[in-house]
Residue, then its C-alpha position, 0 to 999 in steps of 0.5 A: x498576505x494575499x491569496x495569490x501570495x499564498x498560492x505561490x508559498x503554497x506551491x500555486x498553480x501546477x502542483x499535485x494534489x495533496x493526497x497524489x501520493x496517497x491511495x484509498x483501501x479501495x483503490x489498493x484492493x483494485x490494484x492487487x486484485x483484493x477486496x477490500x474487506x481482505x485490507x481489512x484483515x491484514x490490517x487486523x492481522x498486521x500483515x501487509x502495507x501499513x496504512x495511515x487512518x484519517x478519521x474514517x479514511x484508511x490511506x496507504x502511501x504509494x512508496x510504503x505499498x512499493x516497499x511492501x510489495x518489494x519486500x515480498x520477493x523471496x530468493x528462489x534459493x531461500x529454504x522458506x517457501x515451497x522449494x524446500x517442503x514434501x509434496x503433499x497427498x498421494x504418491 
């Protein structure tokens, strides 16, 4: 098979990179406004999006982030959260 064959197998010439859909830790933490040491600690903590590590690169899948980040919404009217507790301090 030639070259040319296999580009166009492969998806040839126009197609997105492999890794388009992939973000780096460093590259979340900018878009969440988080250093990357605190990925860090929720992948330690397993908390967060999961990520996938390969070799010494920690990648995080755009639809697992979104998925992530739509999972952390909470109902105004769940009785977890802040809406339910006593205020704290002085009265």
């Amino acid at each position: 098979m030639s070259d040319l064959e296999l580009d166009s197998t492969m998806g040839g010439v126009g197609t997105q990179p492999m890794l388009s859909e992939w973000m780096s830790r460093a590259e979340l933490a900018a878009e969440l406004d988080l250093t990357p040491e605190t990925l860090c600690r929720w992948t330690a903590r397993r908390i967060g999006p999961a990520p996938t590590q390969v070799g010494r690169k920690v990648l995080y899948r755009r639809e697992t982030v979104r998925a992530w980040l739509l999972a952390q919404e909470q109902d105004r009217n769940a009785s977890s959260g802040c809406a339910g507790r006593k205020p704290r301090g002085r009265r």
